[in-house]
C-alpha positions, 0 to 999 in steps of 0.5 A, spaced: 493 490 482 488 489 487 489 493 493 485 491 500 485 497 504 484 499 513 482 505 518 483 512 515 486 510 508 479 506 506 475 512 508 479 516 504 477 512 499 471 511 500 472 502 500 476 497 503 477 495 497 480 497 490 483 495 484 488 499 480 490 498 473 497 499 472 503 495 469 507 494 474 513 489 477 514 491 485 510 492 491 514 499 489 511 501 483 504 498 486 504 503 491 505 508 487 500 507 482 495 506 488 498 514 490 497 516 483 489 514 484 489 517 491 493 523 491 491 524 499 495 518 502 501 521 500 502 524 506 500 518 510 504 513 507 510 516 505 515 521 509 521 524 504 520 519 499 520 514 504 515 508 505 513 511 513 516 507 518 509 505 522 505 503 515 505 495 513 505 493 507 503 486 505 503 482 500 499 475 500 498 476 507 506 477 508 510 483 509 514 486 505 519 488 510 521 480 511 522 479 504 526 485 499 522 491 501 518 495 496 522 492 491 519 485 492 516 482 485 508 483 484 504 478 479 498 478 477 493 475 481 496 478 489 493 481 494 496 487 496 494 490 504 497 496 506 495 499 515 496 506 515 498 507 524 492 506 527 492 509 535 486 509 540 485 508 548 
């Protein structure tokens, strides 16, 4: 799946960008898999288990919020986007 990523979690990542091998059918699962591979954004992203309510998640351009959630269906050859919360003045 290939992730595009913004602010803080690209730091942490070292890249904007990433692809990351794993069979999965949701945006969920997606996101897991991402976690997995970069274990230091599970306190950014998620609070209790839960996807943090200031973090956007996007597929194909569209959040997922407006579809069915984490469990919206991925194929392959989607763009997932995820906006940690980003403050400044």
């Amino acid at each position: 799946m290939h992730w595009k990523l913004f602010a803080d979690l690209a730091e942490v990542a070292g890249t904007r960008e990433v692809d990351v091998e794993a069979d999965v059918a949701t945006v969920g699962e997606a996101l897991d898999a991402l976690v997995e591979r970069y274990p230091a954004f599970d306190d950014r992203i998620f609070d209790d288990g839960a996807v943090r309510g200031d973090v956007n998640v996007l597929r194909n351009g569209e959040s997922v919020h407006a579809a069915e959630g984490l469990d919206t269906p991925v194929e392959a050859g989607d763009e997932l986007a995820l906006f940690p919360p980003v403050s400044g003045g």
